[in-house]
VOBA-1610 file (N, C-alpha, C; in pm, whole numbers, padded with zeros to 5 digits, always signed):
BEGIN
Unk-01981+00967+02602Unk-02080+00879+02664Unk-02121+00771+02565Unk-02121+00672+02628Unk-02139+00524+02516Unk-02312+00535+02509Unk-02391+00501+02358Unk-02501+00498+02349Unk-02585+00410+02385Unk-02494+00308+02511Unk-02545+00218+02578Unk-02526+00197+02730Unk-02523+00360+02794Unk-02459+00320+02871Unk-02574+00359+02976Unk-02755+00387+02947Unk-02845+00278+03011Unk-02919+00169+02940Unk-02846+00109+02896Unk-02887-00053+02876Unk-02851-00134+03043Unk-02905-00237+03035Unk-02880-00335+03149Unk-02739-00400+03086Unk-02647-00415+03137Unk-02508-00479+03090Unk-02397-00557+03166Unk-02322-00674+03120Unk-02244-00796+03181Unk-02133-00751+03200Unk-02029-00770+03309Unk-01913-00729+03366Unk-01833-00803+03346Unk-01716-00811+03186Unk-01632-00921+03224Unk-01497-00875+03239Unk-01431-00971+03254Unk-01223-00935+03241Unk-01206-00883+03155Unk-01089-00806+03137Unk-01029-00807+02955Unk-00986-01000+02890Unk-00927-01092+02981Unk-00917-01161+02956Unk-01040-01267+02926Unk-01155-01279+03003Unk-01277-01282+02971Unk-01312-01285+02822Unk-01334-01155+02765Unk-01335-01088+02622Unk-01285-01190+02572Unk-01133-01190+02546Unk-01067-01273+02460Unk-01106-01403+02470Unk-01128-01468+02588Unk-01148-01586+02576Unk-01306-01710+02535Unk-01410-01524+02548Unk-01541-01530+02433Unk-01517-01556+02351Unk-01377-01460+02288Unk-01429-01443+02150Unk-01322-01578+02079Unk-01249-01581+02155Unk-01153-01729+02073Unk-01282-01781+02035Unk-01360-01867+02188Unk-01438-01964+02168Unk-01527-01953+02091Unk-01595-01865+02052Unk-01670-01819+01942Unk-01625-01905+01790Unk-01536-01796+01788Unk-01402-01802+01688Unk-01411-01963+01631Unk-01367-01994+01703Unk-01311-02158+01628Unk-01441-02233+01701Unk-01522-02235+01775Unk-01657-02288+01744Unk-01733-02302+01601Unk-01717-02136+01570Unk-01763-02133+01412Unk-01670-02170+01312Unk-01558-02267+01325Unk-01505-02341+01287Unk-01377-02294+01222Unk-01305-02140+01240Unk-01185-02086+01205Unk-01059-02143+01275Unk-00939-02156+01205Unk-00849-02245+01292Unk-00755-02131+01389Unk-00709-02195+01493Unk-00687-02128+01603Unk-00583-02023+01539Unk-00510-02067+01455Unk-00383-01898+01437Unk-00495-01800+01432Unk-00548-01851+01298Unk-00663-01692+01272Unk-00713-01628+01396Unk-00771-01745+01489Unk-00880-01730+01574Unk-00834-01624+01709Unk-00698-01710+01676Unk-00616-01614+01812Unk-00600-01467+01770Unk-00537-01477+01629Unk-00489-01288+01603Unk-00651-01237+01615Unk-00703-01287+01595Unk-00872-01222+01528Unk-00918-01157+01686Unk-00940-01271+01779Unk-00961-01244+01911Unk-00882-01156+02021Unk-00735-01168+01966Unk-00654-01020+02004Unk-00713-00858+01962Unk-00735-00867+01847Unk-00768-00711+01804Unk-00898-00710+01837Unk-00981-00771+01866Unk-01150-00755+01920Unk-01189-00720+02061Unk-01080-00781+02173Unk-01050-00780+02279Unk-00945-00642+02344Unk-00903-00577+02198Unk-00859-00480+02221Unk-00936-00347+02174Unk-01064-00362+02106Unk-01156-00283+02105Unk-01237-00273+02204Unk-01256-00398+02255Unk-01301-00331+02341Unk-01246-00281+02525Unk-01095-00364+02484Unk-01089-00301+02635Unk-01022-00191+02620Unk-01051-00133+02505Unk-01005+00054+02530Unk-01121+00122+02506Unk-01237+00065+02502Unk-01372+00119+02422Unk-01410+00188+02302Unk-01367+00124+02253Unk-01394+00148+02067Unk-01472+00006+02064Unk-01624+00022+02107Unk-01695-00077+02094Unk-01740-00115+01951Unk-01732-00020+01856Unk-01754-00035+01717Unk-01721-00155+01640Unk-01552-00163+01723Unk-01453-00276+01687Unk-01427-00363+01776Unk-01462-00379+01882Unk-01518-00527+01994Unk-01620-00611+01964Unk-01667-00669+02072Unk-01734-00755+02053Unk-01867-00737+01934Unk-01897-00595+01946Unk-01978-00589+01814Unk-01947-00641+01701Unk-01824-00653+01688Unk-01803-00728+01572Unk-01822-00903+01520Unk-01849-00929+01683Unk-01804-01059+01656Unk-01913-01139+01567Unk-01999-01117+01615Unk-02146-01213+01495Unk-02113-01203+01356Unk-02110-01055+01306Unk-02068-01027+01156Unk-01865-01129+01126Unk-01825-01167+01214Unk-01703-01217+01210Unk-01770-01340+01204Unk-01884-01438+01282Unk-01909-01583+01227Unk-01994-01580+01098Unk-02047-01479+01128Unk-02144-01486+00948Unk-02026-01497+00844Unk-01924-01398+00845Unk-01794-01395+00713Unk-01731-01528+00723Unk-01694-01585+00849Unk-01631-01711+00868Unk-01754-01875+00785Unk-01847-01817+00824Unk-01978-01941+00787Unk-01992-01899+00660Unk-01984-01830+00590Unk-02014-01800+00458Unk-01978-01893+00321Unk-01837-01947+00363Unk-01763-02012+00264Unk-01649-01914+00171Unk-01671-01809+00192Unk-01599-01722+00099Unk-01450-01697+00170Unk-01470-01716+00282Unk-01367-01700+00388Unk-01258-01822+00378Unk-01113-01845+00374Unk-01068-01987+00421Unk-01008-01943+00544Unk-01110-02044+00653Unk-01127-02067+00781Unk-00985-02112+00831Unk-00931-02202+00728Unk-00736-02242+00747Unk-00647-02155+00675Unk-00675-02030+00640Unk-00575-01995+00562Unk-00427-01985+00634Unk-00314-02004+00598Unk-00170-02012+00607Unk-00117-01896+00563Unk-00105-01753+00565Unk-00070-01665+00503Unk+00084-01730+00437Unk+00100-01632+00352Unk+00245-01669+00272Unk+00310-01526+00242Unk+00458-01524+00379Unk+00506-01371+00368Unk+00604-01412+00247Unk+00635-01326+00182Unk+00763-01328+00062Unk+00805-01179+00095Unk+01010-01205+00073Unk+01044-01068+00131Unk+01097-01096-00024Unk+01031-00958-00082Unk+01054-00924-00223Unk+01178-00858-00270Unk+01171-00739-00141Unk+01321-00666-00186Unk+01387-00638-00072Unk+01476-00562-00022Unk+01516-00513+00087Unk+01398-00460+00196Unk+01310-00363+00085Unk+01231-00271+00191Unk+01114-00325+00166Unk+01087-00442+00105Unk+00913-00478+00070Unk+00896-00582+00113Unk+00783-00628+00160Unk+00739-00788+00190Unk+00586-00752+00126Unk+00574-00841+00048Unk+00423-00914+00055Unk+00349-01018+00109Unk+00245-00995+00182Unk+00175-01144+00273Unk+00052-01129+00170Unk+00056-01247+00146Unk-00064-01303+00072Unk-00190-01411+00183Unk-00240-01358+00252Unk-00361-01348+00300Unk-00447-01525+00270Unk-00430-01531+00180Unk-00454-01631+00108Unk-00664-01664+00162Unk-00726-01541+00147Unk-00848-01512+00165Unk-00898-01590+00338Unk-00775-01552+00433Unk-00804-01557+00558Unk-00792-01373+00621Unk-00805-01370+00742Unk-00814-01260+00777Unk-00694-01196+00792Unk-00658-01090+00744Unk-00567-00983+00742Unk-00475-00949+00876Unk-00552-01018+01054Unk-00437-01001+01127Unk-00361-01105+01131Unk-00372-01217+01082Unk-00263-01292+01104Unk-00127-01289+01028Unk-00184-01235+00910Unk-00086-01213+00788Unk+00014-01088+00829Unk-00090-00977+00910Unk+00025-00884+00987Unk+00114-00952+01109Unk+00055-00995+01185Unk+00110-01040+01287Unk+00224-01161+01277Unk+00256-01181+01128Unk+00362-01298+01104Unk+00419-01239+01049Unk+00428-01098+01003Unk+00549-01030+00925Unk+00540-00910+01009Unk+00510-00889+01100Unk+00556-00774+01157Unk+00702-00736+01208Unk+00747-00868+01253Unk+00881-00829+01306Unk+00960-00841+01170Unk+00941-00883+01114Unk+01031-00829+00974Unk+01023-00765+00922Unk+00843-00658+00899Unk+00856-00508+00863Unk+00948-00452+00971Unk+00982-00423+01092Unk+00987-00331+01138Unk+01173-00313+01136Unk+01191-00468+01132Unk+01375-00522+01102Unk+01393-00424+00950Unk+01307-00413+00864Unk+01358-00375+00741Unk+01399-00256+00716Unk+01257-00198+00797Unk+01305-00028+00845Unk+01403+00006+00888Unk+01471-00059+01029Unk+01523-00071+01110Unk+01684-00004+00987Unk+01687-00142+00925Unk+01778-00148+00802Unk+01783-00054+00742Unk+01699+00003+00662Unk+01655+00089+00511Unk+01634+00237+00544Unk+01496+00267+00629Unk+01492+00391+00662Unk+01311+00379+00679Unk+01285+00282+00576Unk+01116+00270+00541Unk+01138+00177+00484Unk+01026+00108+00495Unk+01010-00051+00474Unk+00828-00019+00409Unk+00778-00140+00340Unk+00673-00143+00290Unk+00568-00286+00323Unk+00481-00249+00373Unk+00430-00415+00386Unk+00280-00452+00300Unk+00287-00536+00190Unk+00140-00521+00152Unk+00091-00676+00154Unk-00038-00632+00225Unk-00120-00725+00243Unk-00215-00748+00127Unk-00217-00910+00091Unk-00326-00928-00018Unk-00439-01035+00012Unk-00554-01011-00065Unk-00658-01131-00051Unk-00705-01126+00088Unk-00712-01047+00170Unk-00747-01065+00332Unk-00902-00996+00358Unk-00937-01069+00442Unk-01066-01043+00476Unk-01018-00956+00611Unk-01108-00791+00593Unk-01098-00715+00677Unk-01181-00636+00755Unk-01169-00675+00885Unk-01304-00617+00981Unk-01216-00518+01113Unk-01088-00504+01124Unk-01062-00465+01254Unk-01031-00299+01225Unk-00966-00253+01367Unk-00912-00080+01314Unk-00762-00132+01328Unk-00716+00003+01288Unk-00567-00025+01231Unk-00499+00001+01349Unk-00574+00073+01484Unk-00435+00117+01569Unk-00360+00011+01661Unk-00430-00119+01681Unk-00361-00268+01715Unk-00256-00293+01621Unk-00215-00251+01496Unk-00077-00330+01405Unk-00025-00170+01442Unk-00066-00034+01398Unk-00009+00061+01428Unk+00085+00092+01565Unk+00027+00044+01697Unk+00075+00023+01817Unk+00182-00073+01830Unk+00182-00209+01733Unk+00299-00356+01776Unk+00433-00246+01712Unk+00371-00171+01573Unk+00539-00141+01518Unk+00547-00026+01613Unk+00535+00073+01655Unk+00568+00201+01742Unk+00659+00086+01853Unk+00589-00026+01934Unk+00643-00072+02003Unk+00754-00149+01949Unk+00816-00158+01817Unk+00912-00185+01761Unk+01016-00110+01776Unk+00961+00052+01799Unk+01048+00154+01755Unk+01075+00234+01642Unk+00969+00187+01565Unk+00987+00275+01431Unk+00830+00365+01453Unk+00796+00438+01344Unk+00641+00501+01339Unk+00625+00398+01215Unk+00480+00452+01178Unk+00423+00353+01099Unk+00266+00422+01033Unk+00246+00404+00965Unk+00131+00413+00856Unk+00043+00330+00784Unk-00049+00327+00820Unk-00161+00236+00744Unk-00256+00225+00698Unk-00312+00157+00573Unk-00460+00224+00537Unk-00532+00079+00442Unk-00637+00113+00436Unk-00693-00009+00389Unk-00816+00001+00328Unk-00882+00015+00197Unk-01031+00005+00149Unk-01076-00046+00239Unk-01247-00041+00187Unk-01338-00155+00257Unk-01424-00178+00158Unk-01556-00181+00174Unk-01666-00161+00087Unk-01752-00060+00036Unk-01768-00068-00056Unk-01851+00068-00164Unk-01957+00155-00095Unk-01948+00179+00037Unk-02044+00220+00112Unk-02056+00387+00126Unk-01980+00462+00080Unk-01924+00619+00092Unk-01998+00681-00028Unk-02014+00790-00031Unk-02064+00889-00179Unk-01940+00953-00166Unk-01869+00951-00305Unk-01776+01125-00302Unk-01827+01219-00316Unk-01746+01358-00277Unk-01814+01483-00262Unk-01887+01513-00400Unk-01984+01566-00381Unk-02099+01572-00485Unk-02204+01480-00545Unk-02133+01348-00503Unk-02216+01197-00544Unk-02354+01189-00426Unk-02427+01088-00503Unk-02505+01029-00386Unk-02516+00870-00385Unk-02418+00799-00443Unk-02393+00674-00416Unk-02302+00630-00350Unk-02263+00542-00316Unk-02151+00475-00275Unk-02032+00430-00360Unk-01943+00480-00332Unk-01822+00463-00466Unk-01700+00411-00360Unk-01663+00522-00271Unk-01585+00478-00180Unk-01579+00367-00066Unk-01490+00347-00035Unk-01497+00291+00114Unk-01465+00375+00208Unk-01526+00322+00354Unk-01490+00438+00490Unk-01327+00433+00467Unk-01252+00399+00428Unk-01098+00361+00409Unk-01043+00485+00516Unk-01027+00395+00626Unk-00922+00429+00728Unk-00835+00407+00724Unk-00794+00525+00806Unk-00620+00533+00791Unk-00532+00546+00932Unk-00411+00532+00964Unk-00391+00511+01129Unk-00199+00554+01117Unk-00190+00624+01162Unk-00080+00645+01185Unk-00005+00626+01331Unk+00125+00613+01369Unk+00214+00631+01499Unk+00316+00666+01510Unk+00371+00724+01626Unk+00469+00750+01646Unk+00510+00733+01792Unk+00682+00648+01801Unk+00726+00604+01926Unk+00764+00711+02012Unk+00710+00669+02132Unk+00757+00791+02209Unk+00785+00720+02364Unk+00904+00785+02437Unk+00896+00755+02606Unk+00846+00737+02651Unk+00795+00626+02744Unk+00692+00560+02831Unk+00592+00484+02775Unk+00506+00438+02816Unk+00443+00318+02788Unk+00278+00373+02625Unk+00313+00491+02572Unk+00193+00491+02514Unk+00293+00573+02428Unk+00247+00550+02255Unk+00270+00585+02170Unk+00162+00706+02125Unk+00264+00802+02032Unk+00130+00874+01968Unk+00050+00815+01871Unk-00075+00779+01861Unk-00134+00745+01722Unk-00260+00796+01702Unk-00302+00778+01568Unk-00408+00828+01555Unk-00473+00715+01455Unk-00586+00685+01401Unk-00667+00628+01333Unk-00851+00681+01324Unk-00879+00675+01200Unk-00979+00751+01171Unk-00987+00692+01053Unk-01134+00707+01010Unk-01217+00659+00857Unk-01246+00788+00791Unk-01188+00793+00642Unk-01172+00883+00580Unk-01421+00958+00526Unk-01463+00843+00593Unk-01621+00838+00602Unk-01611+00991+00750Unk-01766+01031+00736Unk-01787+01108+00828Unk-01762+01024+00990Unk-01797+00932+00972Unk-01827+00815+01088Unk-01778+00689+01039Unk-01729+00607+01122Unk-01685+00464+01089Unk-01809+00387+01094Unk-01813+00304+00998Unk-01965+00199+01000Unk-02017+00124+01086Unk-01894+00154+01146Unk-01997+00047+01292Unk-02062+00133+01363Unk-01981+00251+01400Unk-02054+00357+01460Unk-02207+00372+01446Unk-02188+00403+01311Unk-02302+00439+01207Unk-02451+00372+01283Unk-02382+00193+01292Unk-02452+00115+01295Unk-02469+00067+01453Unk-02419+00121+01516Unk-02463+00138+01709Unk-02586+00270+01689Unk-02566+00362+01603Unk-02654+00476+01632Unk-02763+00376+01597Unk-02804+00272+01470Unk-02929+00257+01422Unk-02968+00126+01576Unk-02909+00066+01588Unk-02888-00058+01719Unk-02980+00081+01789Unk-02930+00136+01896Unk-02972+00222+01958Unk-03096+00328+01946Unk-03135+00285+01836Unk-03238+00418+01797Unk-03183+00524+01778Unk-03127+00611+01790Unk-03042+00740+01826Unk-03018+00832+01670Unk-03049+00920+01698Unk-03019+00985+01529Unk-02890+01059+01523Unk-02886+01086+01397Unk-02732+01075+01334Unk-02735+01245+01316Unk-02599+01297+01331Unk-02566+01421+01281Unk-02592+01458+01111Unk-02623+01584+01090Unk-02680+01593+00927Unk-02508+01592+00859Unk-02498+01532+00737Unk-02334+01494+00675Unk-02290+01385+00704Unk-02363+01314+00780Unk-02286+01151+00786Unk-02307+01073+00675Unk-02458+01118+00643Unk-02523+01022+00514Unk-02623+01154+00480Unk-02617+00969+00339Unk-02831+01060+00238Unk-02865+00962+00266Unk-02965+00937+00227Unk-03088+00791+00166Unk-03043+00755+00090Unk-03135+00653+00033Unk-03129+00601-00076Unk-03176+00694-00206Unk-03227+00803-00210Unk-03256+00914-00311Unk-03173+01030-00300Unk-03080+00976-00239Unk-02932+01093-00217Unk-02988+01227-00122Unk-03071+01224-00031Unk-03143+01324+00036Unk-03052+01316+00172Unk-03010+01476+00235Unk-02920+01414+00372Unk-03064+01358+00457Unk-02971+01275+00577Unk-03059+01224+00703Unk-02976+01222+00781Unk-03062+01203+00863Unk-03036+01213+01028Unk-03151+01068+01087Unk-03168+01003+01013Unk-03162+00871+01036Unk-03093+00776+00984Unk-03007+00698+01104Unk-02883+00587+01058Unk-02912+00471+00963Unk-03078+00432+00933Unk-03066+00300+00874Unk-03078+00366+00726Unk-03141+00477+00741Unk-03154+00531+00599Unk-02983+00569+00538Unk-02944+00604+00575Unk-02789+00649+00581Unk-02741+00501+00547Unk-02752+00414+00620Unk-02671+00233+00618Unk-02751+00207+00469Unk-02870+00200+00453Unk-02919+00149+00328Unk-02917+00249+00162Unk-02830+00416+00226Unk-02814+00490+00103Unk-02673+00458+00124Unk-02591+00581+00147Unk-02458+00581+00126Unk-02437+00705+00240Unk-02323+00659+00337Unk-02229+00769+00453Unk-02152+00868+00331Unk-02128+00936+00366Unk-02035+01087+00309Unk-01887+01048+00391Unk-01792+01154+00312Unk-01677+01147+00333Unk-01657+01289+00471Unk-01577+01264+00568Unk-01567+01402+00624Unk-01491+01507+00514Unk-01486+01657+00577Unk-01403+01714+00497Unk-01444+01764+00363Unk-01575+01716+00348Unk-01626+01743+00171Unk-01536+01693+00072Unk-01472+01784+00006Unk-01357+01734-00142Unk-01243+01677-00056Unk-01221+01750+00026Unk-01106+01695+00093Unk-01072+01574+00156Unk-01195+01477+00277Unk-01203+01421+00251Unk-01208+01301+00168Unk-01295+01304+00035Unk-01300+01263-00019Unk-01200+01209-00153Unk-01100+01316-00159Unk-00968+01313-00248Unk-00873+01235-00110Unk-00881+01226-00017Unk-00773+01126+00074Unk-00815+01012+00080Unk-00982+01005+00057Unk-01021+00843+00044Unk-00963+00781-00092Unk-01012+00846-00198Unk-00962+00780-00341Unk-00820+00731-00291Unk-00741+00860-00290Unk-00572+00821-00244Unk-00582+00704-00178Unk-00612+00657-00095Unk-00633+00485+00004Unk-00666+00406-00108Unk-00795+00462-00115Unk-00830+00346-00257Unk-00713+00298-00327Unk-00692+00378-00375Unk-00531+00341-00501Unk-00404+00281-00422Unk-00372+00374-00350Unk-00271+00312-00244Unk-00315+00153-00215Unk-00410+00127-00182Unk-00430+00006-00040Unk-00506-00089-00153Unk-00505-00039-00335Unk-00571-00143-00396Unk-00502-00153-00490Unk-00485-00066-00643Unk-00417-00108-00748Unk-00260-00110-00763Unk-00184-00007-00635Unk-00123-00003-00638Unk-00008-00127-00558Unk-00115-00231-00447Unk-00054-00385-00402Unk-00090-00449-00503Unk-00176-00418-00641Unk-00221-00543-00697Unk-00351-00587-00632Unk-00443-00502-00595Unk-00568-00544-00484Unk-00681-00450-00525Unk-00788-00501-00491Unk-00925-00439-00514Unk-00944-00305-00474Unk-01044-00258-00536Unk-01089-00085-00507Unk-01215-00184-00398Unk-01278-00058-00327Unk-01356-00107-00254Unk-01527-00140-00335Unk-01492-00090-00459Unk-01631-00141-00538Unk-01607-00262-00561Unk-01487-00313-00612Unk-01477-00434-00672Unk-01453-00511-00514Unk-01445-00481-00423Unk-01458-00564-00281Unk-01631-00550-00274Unk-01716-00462-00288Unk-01862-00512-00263Unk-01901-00602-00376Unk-01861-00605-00484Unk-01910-00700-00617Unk-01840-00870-00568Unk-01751-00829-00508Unk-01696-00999-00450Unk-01824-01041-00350Unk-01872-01000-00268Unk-01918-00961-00178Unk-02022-01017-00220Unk-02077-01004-00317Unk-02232-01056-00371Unk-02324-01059-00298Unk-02390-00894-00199Unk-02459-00895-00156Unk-02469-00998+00011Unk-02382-01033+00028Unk-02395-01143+00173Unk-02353-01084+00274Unk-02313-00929+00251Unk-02291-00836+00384Unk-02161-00893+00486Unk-02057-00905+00433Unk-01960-01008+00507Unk-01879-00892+00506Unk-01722-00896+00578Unk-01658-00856+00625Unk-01577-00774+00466Unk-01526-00677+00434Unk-01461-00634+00307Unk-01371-00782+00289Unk-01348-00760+00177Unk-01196-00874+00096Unk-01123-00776+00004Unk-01015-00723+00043Unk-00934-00672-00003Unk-00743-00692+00010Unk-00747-00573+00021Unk-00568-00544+00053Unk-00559-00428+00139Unk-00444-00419+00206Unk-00410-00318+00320Unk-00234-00344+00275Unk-00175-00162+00275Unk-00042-00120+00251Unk-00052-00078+00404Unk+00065-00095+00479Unk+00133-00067+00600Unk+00303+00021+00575Unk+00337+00116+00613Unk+00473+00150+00558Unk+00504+00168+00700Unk+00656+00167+00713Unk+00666+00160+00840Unk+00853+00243+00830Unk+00853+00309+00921Unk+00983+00426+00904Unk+01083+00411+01038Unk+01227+00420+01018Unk+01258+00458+01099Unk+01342+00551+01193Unk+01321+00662+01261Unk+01295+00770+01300Unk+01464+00838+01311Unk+01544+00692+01349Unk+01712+00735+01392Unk+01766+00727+01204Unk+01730+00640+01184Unk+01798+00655+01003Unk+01781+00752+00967Unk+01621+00751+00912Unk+01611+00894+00867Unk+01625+01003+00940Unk+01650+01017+01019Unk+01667+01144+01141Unk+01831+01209+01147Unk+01897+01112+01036Unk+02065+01160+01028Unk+02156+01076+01123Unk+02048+00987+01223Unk+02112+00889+01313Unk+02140+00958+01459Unk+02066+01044+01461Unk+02078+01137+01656Unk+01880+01135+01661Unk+01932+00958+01743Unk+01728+00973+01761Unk+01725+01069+01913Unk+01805+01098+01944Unk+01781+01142+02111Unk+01732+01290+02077Unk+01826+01337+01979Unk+01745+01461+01920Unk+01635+01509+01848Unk+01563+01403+01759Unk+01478+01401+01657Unk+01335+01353+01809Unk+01372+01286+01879Unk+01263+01241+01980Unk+01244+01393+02045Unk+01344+01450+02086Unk+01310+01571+02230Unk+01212+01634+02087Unk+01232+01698+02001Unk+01213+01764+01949Unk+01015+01722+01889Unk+01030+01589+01891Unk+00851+01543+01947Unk+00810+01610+01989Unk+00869+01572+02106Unk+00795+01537+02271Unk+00743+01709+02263Unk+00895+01785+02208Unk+00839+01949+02252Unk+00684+01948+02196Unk+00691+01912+02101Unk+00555+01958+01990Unk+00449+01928+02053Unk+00477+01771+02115Unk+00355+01692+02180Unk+00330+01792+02356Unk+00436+01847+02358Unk+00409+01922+02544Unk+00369+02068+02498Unk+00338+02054+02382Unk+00304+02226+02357Unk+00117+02203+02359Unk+00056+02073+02271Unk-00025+02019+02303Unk-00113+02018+02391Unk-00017+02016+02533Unk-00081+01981+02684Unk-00077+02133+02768Unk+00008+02260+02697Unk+00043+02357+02737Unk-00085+02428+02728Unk-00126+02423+02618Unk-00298+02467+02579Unk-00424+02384+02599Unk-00410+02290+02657Unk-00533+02231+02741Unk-00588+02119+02617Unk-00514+02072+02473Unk-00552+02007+02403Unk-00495+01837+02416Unk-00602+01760+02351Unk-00627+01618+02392Unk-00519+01567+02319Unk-00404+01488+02279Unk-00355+01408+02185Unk-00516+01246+02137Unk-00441+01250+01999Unk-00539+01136+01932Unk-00467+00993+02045Unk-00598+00964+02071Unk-00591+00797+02141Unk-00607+00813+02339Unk-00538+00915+02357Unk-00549+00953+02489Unk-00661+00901+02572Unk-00808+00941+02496Unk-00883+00866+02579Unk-00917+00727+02588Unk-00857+00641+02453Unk-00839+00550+02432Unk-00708+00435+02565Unk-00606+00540+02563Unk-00495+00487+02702Unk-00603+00482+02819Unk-00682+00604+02846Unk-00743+00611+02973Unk-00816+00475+03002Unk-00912+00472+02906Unk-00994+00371+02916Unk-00909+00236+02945Unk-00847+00186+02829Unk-00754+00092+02872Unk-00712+00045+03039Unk-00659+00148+03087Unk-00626+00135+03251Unk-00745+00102+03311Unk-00853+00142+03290Unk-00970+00131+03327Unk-00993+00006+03308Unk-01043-00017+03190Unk-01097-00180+03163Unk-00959-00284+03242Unk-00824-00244+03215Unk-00757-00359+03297Unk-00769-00353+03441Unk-00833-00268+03508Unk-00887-00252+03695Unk-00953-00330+03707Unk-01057-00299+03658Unk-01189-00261+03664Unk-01304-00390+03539Unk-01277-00418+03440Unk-01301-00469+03366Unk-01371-00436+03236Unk-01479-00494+03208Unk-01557-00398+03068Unk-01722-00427+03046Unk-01783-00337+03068Unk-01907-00364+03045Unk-01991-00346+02899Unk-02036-00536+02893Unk-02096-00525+02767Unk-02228-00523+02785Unk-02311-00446+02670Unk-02431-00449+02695Unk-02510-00605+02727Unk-02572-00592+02741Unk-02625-00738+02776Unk-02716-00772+02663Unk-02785-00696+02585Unk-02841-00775+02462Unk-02689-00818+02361Unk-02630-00717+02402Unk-02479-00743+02257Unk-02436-00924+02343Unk-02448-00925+02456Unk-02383-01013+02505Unk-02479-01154+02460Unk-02574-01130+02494Unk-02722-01272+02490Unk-02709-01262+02384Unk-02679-01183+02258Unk-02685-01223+02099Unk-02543-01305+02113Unk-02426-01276+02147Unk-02303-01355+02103Unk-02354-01527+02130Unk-02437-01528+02256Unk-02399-01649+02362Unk-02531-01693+02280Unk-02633-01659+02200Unk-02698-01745+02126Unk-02673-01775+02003Unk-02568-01767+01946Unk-02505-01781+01815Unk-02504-01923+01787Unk-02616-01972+01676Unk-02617-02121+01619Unk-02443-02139+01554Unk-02373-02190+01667Unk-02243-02229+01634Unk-02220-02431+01605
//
């Protein structure tokens, strides 16, 4: 149940969505490549309802864009380094465009190699990962992805913020029109979440966060102004570091502390790096994908044999839904977009 779902709220298209949020977009003066990839993955939060990553996002997307820290024209610059590597250099624009111009050449490389590597640098990052996770599945390969954010997490035993929520998103191709994937923040809760509970009034489960005196709560702003926890306790928290390193020193890119110290306090979107690896299933599989697939599907129909959900499922549902039917935004989320000093 959405924590808005008695608010009074506006009925638009999925196409609608997108065509808010372009105008938004390059109102606040971003040039249309950005504006377009940017307004694809926002439009796809919300027409599967992961409102966290829809239109909620969009204000905090003109504040990062108005800031100056952002380049509103950036040109990403892919370089194919080796057989199995490309680097896109971001060139401190947002991180989907830089995917979305080397994607078909990650997925060609795999295609080639077995696994391919894609690292993104300098990119400003606000979306979830299962929009680039979903283009390569629909390539035909699976795929992996993960990305810091900002210093907003305590590790297990801490009561500051050291980590980032650093999500991670995996897929895998499968028959018919929906891939398996999954995506999740290595945080108890993803921050937007976090931050619909405080929007909403609504209190928070005990383990999401402390305060600011490292005390748990079960209030969200206290939690937003201390530090969220990792799920999982140590465990958790040892798969976030791993991202960290992965998705920072190891492209040549920031930890998510040194993304809040860029940051200088102006609450803008992370600036980092994101590693994408991307596999493919008939190479490495010995080259009999017809066999390496049934042998899925069994795993995935054993799944449905015991009455259990696959990750994203309700995410497909919704989807069909919002393309019927359309998508309802709250109506204050909506009167805040449409009063935006653009």
């Amino acid at each position: 149940m959405s924590l808005f779902d008695t608010e009074a709220y506006t009925c638009l298209s999925v196409q609608e969505v997108y065509e808010l949020s372009f105008k938004v977009l390059t109102a606040a003066g971003l040039a249309e490549d950005q504006a377009t990839s940017v307004a694809k993955v926002i439009t796809a939060g919300e027409r599967d309802e992961c409102r966290s990553h829809g239109l909620y996002r969009l204000p905090g997307c003109v504040q990062t864009i108005q800031s100056g820290k952002l380049n509103k024209d950036a040109k990403p610059d892919i370089k194919d380094v080796t057989p199995a590597l490309l680097k896109a250099d971001a060139k401190f624009g947002y991180s989907v465009l830089a995917f979305d111009q080397a994607v078909d050449a990650l997925a060609a490389k795999a295609k080639q190699n077995g696994i391919a590597a894609l690292a993104i640098n300098n990119c400003f990052h606000f979306s979830a990962l299962w929009p680039e996770i979903e283009a390569l599945t629909q390539r035909g390969v699976a795929a992996l992805a993960m990305t810091p954010s900002h210093a907003w997490v305590a590790p297990a035993g801490g009561k500051r913020g050291l980590l980032g929520t650093n999500p991670m998103a995996f897929g895998w191709p499968r028959p018919g029109p929906n891939p398996y994937v999954f995506d999740f923040a290595t945080s108890a809760i993803a921050r937007g979440d976090l931050a619909l509970h405080d929007i909403a009034g609504k209190p928070i489960p005990e383990g999401w966060g402390v305060d600011k005196d490292g005390n748990p709560t079960t209030v969200a702003r206290e939690a937003l102004d201390g530090a969220m926890l990792t799920f999982g306790g140590h465990k958790g928290s040892a798969l976030s570091t791993m991202i960290e390193l992965m998705a920072g020193p190891l492209i040549g890119d920031l930890t998510s502390l040194q993304s809040m110290a860029f940051d200088d306090n102006q609450k803008l979107a992370p600036m980092h790096g994101e590693l994408v690896l991307a596999f493919d299933p008939g190479l490495l599989g010995g080259g009999d994908l017809e066999t390496q697939s049934a042998r899925a599907e069994q795993l995935f129909a054993a799944f449905a044999d015991q009455g259990a959900r696959l990750p994203s499922q309700r995410r497909f549902e919704a989807r069909q839904r919002s393309l019927a039917d359309g998508v309802r935004v709250p109506q204050s989320l909506y009167d805040r977009i449409t009063a935006l000093d653009l």
